[in-house]
Structures are given as structure tokens and as C-alpha cells.
N, C-alpha and C positions, 0 to 999 in steps of 0.2 A: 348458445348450446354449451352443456358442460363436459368439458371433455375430461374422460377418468381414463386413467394412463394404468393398466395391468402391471402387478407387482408378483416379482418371482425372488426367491432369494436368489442372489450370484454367485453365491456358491455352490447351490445348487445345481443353478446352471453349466458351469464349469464340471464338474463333476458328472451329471448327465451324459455331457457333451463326448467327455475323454471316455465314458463306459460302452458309448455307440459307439466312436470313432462317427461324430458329426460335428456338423460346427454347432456354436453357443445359439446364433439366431435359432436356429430347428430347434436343439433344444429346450429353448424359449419358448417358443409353440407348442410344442409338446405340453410342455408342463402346465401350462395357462390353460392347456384343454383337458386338463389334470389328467394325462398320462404319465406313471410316474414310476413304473417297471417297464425294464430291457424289453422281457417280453413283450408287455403290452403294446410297446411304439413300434417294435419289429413287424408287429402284426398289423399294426396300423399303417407305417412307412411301405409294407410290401402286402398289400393283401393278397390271398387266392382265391377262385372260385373254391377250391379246394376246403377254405375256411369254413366253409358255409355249414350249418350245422347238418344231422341228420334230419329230412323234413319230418319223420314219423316222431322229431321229439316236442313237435307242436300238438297239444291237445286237441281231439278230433280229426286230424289228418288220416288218421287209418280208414276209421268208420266213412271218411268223406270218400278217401282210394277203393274202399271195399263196392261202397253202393257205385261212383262211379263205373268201373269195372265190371261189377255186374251187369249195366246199361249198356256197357260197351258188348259184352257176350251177348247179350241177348237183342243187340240192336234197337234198343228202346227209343222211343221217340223223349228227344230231351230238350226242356226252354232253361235259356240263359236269361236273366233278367239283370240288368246293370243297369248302374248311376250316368248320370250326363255327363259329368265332369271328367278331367284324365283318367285320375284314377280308376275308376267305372268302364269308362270304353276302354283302353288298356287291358283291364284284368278281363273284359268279357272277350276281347280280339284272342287274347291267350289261353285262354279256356277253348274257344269257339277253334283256333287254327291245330292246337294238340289233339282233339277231340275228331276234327276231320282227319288230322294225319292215321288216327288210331282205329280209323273205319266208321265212324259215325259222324253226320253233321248233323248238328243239334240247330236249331232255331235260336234266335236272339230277339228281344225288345229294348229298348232302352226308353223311359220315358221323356214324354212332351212335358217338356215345365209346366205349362201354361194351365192344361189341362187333364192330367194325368200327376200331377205331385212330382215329388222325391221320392226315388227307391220303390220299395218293392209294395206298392200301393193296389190297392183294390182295383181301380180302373186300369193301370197298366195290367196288371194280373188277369183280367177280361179278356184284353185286347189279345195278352201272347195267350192263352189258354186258347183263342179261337183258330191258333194256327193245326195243330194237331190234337190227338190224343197221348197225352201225355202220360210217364210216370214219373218223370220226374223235371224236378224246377232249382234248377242253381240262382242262387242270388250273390250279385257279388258287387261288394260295395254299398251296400244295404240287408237290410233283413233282421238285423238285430232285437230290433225293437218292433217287430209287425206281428203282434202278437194275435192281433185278428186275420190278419191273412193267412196266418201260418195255420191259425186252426180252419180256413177255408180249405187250405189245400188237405191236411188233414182228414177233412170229412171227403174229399171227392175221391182220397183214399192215392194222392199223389204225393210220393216223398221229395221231400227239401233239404236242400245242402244248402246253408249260410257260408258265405264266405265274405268279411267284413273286419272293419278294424274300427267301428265306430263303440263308444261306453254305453253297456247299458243302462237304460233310467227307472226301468222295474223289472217283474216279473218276466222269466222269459217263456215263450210257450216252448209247451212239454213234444216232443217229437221231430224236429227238426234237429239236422247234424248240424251242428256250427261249428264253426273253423276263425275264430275271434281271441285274440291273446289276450284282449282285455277282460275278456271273463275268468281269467285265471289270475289272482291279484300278486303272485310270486313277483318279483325281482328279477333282473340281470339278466335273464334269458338272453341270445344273441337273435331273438326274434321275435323281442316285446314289441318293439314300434314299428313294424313292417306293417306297409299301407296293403290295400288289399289287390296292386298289381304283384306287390313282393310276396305278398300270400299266395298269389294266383299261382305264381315262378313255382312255390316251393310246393302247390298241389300237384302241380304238373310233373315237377320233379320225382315226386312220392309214388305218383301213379305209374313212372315210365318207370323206376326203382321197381316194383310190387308186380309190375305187369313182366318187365325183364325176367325175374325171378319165377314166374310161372311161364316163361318160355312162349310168350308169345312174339312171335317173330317181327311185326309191325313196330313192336315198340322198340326193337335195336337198328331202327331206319330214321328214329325222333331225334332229331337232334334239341336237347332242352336249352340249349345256350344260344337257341334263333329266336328265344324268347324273350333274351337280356334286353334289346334296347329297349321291346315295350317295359319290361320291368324299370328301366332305370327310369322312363320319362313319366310314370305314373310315380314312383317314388320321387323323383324332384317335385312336382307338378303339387305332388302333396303334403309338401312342407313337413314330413315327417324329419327326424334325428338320424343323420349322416354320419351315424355312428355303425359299428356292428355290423351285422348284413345288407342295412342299407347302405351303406358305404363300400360294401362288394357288389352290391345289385348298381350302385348309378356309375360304378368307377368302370367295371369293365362292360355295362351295357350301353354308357358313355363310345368306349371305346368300338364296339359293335354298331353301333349308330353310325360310328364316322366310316369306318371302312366296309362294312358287310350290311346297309340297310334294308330290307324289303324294299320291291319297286313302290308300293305306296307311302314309303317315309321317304325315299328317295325323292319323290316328285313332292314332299312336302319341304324337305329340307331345298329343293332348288326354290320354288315360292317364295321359301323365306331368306333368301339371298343367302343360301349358308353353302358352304362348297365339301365335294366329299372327298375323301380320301386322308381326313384328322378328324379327330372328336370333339364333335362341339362343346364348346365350353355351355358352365350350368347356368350363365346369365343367356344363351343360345333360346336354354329351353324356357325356363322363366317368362321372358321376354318376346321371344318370337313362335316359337313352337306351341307350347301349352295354350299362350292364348289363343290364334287359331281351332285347337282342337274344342277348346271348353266354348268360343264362339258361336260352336254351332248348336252346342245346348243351350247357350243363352239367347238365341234367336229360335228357338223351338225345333232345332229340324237336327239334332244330335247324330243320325246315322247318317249324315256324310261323312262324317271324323270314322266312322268307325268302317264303313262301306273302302274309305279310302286304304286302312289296312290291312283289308281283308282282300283285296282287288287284287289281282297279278296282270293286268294290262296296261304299260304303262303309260300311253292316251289317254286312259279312261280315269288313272290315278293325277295328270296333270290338270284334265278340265276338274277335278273335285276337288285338287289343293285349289285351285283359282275362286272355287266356290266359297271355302273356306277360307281365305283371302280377304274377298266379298264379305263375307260374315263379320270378320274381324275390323273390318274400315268401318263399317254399320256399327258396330259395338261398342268401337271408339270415342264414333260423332256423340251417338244415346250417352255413354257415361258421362262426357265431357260437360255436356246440359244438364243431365241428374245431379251430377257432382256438384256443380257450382249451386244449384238449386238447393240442394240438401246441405251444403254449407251453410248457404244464408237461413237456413230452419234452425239450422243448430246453432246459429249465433244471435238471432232472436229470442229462442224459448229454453235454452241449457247450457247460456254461457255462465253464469255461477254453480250450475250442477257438474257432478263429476263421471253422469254418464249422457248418451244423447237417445232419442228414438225420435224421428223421425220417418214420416210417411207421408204417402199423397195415390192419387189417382189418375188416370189417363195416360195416353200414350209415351207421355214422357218417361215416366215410372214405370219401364220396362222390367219385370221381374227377373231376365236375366241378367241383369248388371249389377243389382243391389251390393253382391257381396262384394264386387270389385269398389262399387262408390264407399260400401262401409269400410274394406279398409284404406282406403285412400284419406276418410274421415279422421278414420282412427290414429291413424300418421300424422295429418297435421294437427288435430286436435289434443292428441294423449290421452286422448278418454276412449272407454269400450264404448260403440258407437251402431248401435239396431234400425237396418233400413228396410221398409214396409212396403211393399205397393198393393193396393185394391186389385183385389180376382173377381172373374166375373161374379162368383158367389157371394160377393158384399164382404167376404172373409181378407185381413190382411196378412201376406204373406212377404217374409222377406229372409236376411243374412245379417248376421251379426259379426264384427271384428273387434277381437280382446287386446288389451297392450298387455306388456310385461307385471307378472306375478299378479296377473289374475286371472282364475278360472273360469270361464264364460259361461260350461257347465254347470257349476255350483252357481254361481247368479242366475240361472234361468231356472233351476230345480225347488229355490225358492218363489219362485210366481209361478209355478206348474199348474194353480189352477186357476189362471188364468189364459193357459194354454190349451189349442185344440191339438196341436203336435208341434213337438221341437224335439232338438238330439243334435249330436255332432262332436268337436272337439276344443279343445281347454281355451284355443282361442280364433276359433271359427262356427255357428253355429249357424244351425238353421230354424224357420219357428214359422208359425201360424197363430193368429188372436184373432177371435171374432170382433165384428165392430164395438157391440155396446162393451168390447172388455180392453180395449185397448187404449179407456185411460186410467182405469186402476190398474194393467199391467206395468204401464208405462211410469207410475211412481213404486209401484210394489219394485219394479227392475230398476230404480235408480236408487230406492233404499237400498237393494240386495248390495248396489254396488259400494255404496257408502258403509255398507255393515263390512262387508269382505276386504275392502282397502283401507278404514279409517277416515275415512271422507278427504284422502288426500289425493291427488295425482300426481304422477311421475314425470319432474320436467322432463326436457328432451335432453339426451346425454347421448355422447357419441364414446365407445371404447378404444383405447392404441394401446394398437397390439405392442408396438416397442417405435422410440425414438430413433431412427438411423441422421448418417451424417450426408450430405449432398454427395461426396466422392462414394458412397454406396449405393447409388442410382444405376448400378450395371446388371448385365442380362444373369452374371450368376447368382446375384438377390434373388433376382424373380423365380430364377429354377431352382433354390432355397425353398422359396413359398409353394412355389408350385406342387412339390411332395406330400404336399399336406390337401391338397385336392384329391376329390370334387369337396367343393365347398358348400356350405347350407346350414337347417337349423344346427344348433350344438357344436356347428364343426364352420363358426365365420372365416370368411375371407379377411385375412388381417388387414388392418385399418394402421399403418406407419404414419410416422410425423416427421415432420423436418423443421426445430426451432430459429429462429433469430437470421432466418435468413432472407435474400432479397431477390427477388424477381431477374431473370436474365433480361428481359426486356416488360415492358408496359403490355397487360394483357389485351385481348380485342375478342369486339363477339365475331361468331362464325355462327352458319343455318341460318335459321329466320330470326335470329339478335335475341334470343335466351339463351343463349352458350355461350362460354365463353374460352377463348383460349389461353396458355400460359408457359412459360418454360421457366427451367432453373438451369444452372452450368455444374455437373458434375467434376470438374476439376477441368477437364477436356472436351468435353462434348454440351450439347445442350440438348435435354432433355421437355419433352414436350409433357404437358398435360392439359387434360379437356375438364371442363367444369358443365355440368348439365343441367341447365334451367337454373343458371344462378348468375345471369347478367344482370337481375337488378342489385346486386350485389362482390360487382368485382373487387378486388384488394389493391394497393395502391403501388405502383413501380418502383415507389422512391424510397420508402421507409421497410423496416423489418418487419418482418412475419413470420407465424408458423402455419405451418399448413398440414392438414390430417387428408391422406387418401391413400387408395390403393392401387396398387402399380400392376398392370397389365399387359401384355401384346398388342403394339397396334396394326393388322396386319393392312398395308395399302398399298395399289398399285403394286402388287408381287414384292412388297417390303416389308419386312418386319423386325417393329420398333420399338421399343419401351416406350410407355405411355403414363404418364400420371392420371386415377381418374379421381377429381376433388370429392372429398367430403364435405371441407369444412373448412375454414381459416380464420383467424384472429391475429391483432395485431402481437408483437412479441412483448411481453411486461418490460424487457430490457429496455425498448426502444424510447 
């Protein structure tokens, strides 16, 4: 792997440093994450809720508060319709619980993958339509591009509020309020990349603002900031830029999470071995939480995730994390056999091409895992990597994962007619191909990809953030770094190196012999690190090394201890 060492000038950094009154490391990071005014890091180093913009200065947010509101006075019967994925139950839990607080309980659907689509689809649209008489239909996390349904609802003479963060890919239909940044192609906003749990945050925000202001008494009983942890785990969950407002929605709904959760994230954070009274770190959510909740849409039964946040009994919220538990050990076993399967696909029919699509059929080729096997493809392979499985319809549907500097969007928009529907983001999509078209899609999509990259791929390269010496392996490094959290897209977890040095002792694997263990001696102490899923490739005790990882808490047995977690290593050129 090639590792590219980040370059700052050092005078600049010095000069940074003495204008904050910080040390050089910070502002090192800083500057790498090209913040490069007092202001700017001040605002970044200390955020507020406070920061957060005015919600009425996102396009559409009035018109969404106005029609809202009016639903609310007149007690209108209202359907939420959300995505399976975090994001989606998330933004529909936060809608759905502001909505009851404010005297109405609107009805929710959330679609069955299986049979029911993505998003705001005709047949899900059936199913919630037959709960009431409706006038109106929120979509959240979808809707952008349902240019048929929206004129369904249209004619039945029921208004729609889009609430959504996906790009459009044509014409939008005419009468629906959308609540989407991306149709507005402006710049810089502090609420461009907000996923639509942070949308959801700031409709709710707009409406308890707008509703305050006409003196309705209900709405100075809302508290909007019971709404932070779902905003944070729907923004982590959705890989959006941890820059800006998301970087105030995941830092103090982080922080909400740990100490003030609902009983139903309560009884999910115990499930997932996490303890309360600190805030989980974002590898927490990543790792243990998100999966979990996105579980249950990939097993087809999505409203336990959502059933479990909206519940206030907390019996009833332990047997549904346990459910959800369940889901996720099923999820794991399915990927684990897809994944391996769909490797050997890709290394038979597109190991000299530079992108992959593969497909199959039957139970193995569970349609909710695709996205997790394509990008787990996409990772070891370095290529954008489209996984398909057969619907009952004879129709293939699947997820697609992009690598770096390329747009997944514009490679699908070129074989669009090829497609019965796709849409999504620059490096996650989602798609449908009928059978007789899915093998002229399949090179039209591996041209798109050769025409957008140059027909090259990007080997594997690992970034350092900066080189330290062993004697700076102590706890005030780590709460150096740690100011620069939560960490995620745009805003990585720095990756440190330590060259030319040697092992305190000969590593050894630990778990079931794919880990492995390691320490180094920071002048006085010995510092431990874990290596994961890289026993077949431990480094040697005798000889010099450098080693690239990042340094953590390790908290055990009521102890907590710096931790190295490996990236990468190489012998040292000196040696």
C-alpha cells in the first residue's frame, strides 16, 4: 500500500499555532483539513447548537412549516412515508415524535425491500394510503425523483412534502413542497450536505420556531434538542461531510446519545454492549448501532428499528433490540457467503476491467446485503463495484459502491436507458435492470467507467496525517486529536506513523487467530496496539519498522488505556 504522508508548510504551522494559542499538532490538523482562519477553527474547535443556521434559510422550509401547521390546526390525518435505512427511520421517528408532541399522530409506512421498492414507490404508497383518509403525505428520505407518484397523489388531490437529500436525475413533478439542498446548485451553505435526519432536525426546528411565534402553547413544551441523538445517528449512518451542521448535529447528538437516550436507544445501546453515561464514539455507531437498525430493512421487517424508537416501555424496547440483534447475526452469516461468492464473480469476468457488476439469483442473493457486499468489493478491489440479485419479477435489482474521484451518479446517468430506475449518491447508488438489458448495461457501465477515470484505477493508498516520535504515545496526543472529533467523511480520523522503530516485544494473535497483538515502549511505559484481521501478515520483532495507525482509548475491565489501532506497516527503508 502506498502510503502519502500530508504536507503543511511549518511555518505556517508555527504561526497558526502561536494565533490560537494551540500546539503545532492541532494546528497541523487544522490546516490539512484546510481550515486556515482563527475564525474558522474557533468555530470548528468549539461548536454551538447555537451555530446552527436559521432553518427558514433552507429553500422550501416555510412552505413545508406553513402546510405542516396547517395539518396540525386542523387535525388532519397525515402519512409519513420513509426509507429503510438509518437515515429514513431516523428522519420518520423525528417527524412522527415532534408531530405527536404537537397534538397529532400522523401514521407511518416504511417500505418492504422485497416487495414494495425504495422510497416513495407506488405500492408502498397503496399500502399507507389504506390506513386513513389522508391530506397529506411526507416523504422523507425519498421522493425526489417519484415523479409518478407525486402526480398520483396530486390527482387524489392529497399534498406532499418531500423531505430528501438525494440529486435529482430529471424533471421534477410540479406541486409537491420539497425540502432538498441539492436542488438549489448555490455553494457553501452550512446546510448543503445535511442528510435528511439533519433535514428532518431543522424542519422541526422551523416549525416549533413558527408555531412559538403564533403562540401556540404546545409548542413551548417541545423540546427540539430530544431530537439530537436521532439526528446525529441518521447523519453518521449516512456518510454525509462532518463538516458544518453536521458536525454540530453528530457532536452534541453524540453527546445526547450518551447521557439523555430514549428508553428505546437505551435498550439498543445495552444490546450493543455500549454503556451509558459517555458518548459513544462514531466507530460505536458505524459498527454496532447503524448496522442493527439498517438490519431490519435488509431482512424485510424495517419497523422494528423504528417501532423500538418510538416505544416508551422499556421490556418491550429490550425484546426488539434482541430482535434486531437477531437480524444482524442473519445479516452477517448472508453477507459473509454473498461476499465471498461475488468475489470469485468478479475475479473470473472483470479482473482486467476497471469496473465490476455482478449478479445471481436465489436465496443466497439476499437483496438486502448487496450494498454492504458491493462496498466491501469495492474496498478490496479499488474498482466501483454494482451487485444485483433477481426479484420475483425476473427484474434485477441491487447497490452499487464508488471509490475515490468518481461519481457513481454520472456513470449510471450515462446507461439510464438501460435502466428501469436508479438514483442515490456520488458514491452509493441504488438501480434496477431488466433481464434482457442487463448485458448491454453492464458494458455500457464499465465504458461509463473507463470514459470518467481514463481507464485507470486507483491503487490502495493510505494518508498520515503526521509522523510522531514513540515518547509521544501519551494520553495528552490522544486529547490533542480528540478535539477534532466526531470524526468521518471530510473530517478523517488522523492516521499517525511511527518510523524506524522496533517492536517492544514479538507480536501474537488474540480472538480466533486473525488479530493480532503488538506493543511499542514509549520511553517508560509500553504501549499496546491491536491489529484486525491482519494475522496473516504480522511484522517481525527483530528488525525495524514503521508503522501507520490510529491511536484510541482502550477502555477494559474499568481501565482506560491508550491503544494503537494498526493500519498498516512496512519494513523501515533505513533497516
Amino acid at each position: 500500500m502506498l502510503w502519502i504522508e500530508e504536507v503543511v508548510d511549518d511555518d505556517k504551522v508555527v504561526d497558526f499555532s502561536k494565533s490560537l494559542s494551540i500546539s503545532n499538532l492541532l494546528a497541523r490538523l487544522l490546516l490539512i483539513s484546510g481550515i486556515e482562519e482563527s475564525e474558522q477553527a474557533s468555530l470548528f474547535l468549539e461548536p454551538k447548537l447555537a451555530h446552527l443556521s436559521d432553518p427558514f434559510d433552507l429553500p422550501g422550509l416555510k412552505d413545508a412549516v406553513l402546510r405542516i401547521s396547517q395539518a396540525i390546526t386542523k387535525k388532519e390525518p397525515v402519512l409519513l412515508i420513509g426509507d429503510y435505512d438509518v437515515d429514513g427511520i431516523t428522519s420518520t421517528v423525528i417527524v412522527k415524535q415532534n408531530l405527536m408532541n404537537l397534538g397529532i399522530d400522523p401514521h407511518y409506512v416504511i417500505p418492504r425491500r422485497k416487495d414494495e421498492g425504495y422510497g416513495l414507490t407506488s405500492e408502498v404508497l397503496a399500502r399507507g394510503l389504506g390506513l386513513a383518509d389522508f391530506k397529506l403525505v411526507i416523504a422523507l428520505d425519498c421522493g425526489t425523483n417519484s415523479y409518478k407518484q407525486a402526480n398520483e397523489l396530486k390527482e387524489k388531490g392529497i399534498d406532499l412534502v418531500i423531505v430528501d437529500h438525494h440529486q435529482a436525475k430529471g424533471d421534477l413533478a410540479e406541486g409537491p413542497i420539497m425540502l432538498n439542498p441539492h436542488l438549489h446548485p448555490n455553494q457553501g451553505e452550512p446546510w448543503r450536505n445535511l442528510c435528511t435526519a439533519g433535514l428532518a432536525f431543522k424542519l422541526i426546528h422551523g416549525l416549533l420556531k413558527y408555531l412559538r411565534e403564533e403562540k401556540m402553547s404546545r409548542a413551548f413544551e417541545v423540546n427540539p434538542a430530544e431530537s439530537l441523538p436521532l439526528a446525529a445517528l441518521g447523519t453518521i449512518a449516512d456518510l454525509v461531510p462532518l463538516k458544518g451542521e453536521n458536525r454540530i448535529l453528530a457532536r452534541f447528538g453524540l453527546k445526547h446519545l450518551g447521557n439523555k437516550p430514549s428508553i428505546g436507544l437505551q435498550a439498543l445501546l445495552e444490546e450493543s454492549g455500549l454503556k451509558l453515561g459517555s458518548p459513544p464514539e462514531i466507530e460505536d455507531i458505524t459498527f454496532k448501532l447503524a448496522p442493527r437498525i439498517n438490519a431490519c430493512g435488509r431482512l424485510d421487517d424495517p419497523e422494528v428499528a423504528s417501532s423500538l424508537m418510538l416505544e416508551s416501555d422499556l421490556v418491550t424496547c429490550r425484546k426488539l433490540a434482541r430482535q434486531m440483534n437477531k437480524y444482524n447475526e442473519e445479516r452477517k452469516a448472508i453477507e459473509a457467503r454473498l461476499t465471498e461468492h461475488a468475489l470469485k464473480l468478479a475475479e473470473e469476468n472483470f479482473s482486467d476491467k476497471t469496473a465490476v457488476v455482478v449478479c445471481g439469483k436465489g436465496d443466497a442473493w439476499n437483496p438486502g446485503v448487496v450494498g454492504i457486499v458491493a462496498g466491501k468489493m469495492s474496498n478490496a478491489l479499488g474498482k466501483p463495484c454494482l451487485v444485483l440479485a433477481e426479484a420475483e419479477d425476473g427484474a434485477y435489482r441491487g447497490s452499487g459502491r464508488g471509490i475515490q474521484g468518481l461519481n457513481l451518479v454520472d456513470a449510471l446517468s450515462q446507461c439510464q436507458n438501460f435502466l428501469t430506475h436508479w438514483g442515490g449518491h456520488p458514491v452509493a447508488v441504488g438501480l434496477t435492470v431488466e433481464k434482457a438489458n442487463l448485458e448491454p448495461f453492464t458494458d455500457a457501465f464499465v465504458t461509463a467507467v473507463d470514459t470518467l477515470t481514463g481507464g485507470k484505477t486507483t491503487p490502495p493508498s493510505l494518508r498520515i496525517t503526521s509522523t510522531v516520535e514513540e515518547s509521544d504515545l501519551r494520553p495528552e496526543l490522544l486529547n490533542e486529536l480528540k478535539k477534532m472529533a466526531p470524526f468521518g467523511q471530510e473530517n478523517p480520523e488522523p492516521v499517525l506513523a511511527l518510523k524506524n522503530i522496533r517492536l517492544a516485544q514479538n507480536p501474537r494473535t488474540v480472538g480466533d487467530g486473525s488479530h493480532f497483538q503488538f506493543s511499542v515502549r514509549n520511553g517508560t511505559d509500553i504501549v499496546s496496539g491491536i491489529a484486525w484481521k491482519m494475522a496473516d501478515r504480522m511484522p517481525p520483532g527483530d528488525q525495524n519498522i514503521d508503522l501507520a495507525f490510529r491511536l484510541k482509548w482502550n477502555n477494559w475491565n474499568g481501565q482506560k488505556n491508550l491503544q494503537m489501532e494498526l493500519q498498516d506497516w512496512k519494513l523501515s527503508e533505513s533497516d
